[in-house]
C-alpha positions in Angstrom: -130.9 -2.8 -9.1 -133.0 -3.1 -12.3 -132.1 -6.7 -13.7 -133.4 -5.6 -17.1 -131.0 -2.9 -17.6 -127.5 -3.7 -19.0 -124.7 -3.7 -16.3 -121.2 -2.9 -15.4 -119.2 -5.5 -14.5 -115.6 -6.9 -13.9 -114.5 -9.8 -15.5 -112.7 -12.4 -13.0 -112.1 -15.5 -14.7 -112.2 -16.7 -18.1 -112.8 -19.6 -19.4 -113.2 -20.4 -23.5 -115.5 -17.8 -24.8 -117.5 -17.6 -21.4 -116.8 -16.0 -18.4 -117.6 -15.2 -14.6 -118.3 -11.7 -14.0 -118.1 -9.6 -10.7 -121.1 -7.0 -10.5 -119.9 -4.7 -7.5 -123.3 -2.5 -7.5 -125.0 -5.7 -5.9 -121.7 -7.9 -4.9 -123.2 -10.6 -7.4 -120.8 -12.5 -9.3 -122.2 -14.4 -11.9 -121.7 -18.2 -13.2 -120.2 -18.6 -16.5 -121.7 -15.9 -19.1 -121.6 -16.7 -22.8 -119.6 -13.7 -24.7 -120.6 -11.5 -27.7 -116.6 -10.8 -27.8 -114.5 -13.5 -28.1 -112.5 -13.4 -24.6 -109.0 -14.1 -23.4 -107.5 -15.0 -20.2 -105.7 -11.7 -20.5 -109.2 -9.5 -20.2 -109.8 -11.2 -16.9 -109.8 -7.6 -14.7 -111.4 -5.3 -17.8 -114.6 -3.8 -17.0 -117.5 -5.5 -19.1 -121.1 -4.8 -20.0 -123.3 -7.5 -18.9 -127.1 -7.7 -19.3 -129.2 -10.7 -18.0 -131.9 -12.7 -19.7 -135.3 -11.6 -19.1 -133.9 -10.2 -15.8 -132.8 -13.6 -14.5 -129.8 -13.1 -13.1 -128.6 -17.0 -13.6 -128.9 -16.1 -17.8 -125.6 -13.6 -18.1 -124.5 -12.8 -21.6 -121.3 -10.0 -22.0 -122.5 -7.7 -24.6 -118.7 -6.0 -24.8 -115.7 -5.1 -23.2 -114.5 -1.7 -22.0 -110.5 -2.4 -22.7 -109.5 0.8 -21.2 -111.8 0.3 -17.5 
């Protein structure tokens, strides 16, 4: 997997405007991810678009959420 290329991802739980998010191409789930979208509990199983910090998977940020995934 190419860290520097934006993801897809599941969200699994949120938590405030940050949440943990399942990427199933590598099995990774990440820690808490800050949230260009404000997030509700109720978007915890939408498909998301993560990318990753200069690759580093420990610096998650959701770029948007794909409400119909």
């Amino acid at each position: 997997m190419n860290n520097s290329m934006p993801q897809k991802g599941v969200i699994t739980t949120v938590r405030g405007n940050t949440a943990q998010v399942l990427v199933p191409l590598i099995n990774f789930e990440t820690g808490f991810a800050e949230s260009c979208k404000n997030l509700a509990p109720e978007m915890e199983g939408h498909e998301c678009v993560v990318v990753f910090i200069n690759g580093d998977l420990n610096q998650p940020v959701i770029m948007g959420v794909i409400l119909d995934g």
